[in-house]
C-alpha positions in Angstrom: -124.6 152.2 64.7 -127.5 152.6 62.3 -131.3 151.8 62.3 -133.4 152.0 59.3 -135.7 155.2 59.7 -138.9 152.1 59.6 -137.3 150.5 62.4 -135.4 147.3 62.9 -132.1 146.0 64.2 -129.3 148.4 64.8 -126.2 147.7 63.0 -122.6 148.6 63.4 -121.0 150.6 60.5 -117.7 151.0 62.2 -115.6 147.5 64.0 -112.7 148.2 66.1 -109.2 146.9 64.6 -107.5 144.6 66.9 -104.5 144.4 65.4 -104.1 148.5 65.4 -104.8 148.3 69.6 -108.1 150.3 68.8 -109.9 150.9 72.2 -112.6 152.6 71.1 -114.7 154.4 68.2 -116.3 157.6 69.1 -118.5 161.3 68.3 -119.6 160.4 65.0 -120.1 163.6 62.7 -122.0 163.1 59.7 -120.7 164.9 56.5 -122.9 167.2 54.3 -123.8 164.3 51.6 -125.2 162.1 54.5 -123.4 159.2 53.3 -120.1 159.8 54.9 -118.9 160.5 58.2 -116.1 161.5 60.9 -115.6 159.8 63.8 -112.8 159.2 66.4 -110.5 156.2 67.0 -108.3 156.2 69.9 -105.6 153.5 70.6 -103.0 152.3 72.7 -100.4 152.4 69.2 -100.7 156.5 69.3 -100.0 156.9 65.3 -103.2 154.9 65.1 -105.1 157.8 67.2 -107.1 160.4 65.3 -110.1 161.4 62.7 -111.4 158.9 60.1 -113.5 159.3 57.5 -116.1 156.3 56.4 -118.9 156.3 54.3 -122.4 153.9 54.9 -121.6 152.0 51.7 -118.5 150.0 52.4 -116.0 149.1 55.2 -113.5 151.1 54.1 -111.7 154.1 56.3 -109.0 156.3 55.8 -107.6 158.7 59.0 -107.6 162.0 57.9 -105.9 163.2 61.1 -103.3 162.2 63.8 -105.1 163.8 66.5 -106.0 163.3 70.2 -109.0 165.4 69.9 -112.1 164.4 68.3 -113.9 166.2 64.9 -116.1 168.8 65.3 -118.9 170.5 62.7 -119.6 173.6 63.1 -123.3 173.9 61.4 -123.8 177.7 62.1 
């Protein structure tokens, strides 16, 4: 989700894909540029389980990794 730092309605910035059998999107990481992000996507179809990336300006994803495990940042 994301709310405007002035307030407002929260809005969704990820949608789960039916037609993949997503269950559910999960432990958003945001990226360095603060525009894009990681976050988790596990289904039922398990070549559709893993890391995506996104960004806040369009709808488009790509998985970066088949993975059961979701991303984590290190920021130390």
């Amino acid at each position: 989700m994301r709310v405007s730092q002035a307030g407002g309605e929260a809005v969704s910035l990820t949608a789960l894909d039916r037609t993949r059998q997503e269950l559910g999107h999960a432990f958003p990481q945001f990226l360095p540029d603060g525009r894009h992000f990681l976050y988790f996507v596990s289904s039922t179809i398990a070549e559709n389980t893993g890391v995506y990336i996104a960004t806040l300006d369009r709808s488009e994803r790509r998985m970066l990794v088949h993975t059961m495990a979701q991303a984590v940042m290190n920021n130390g």
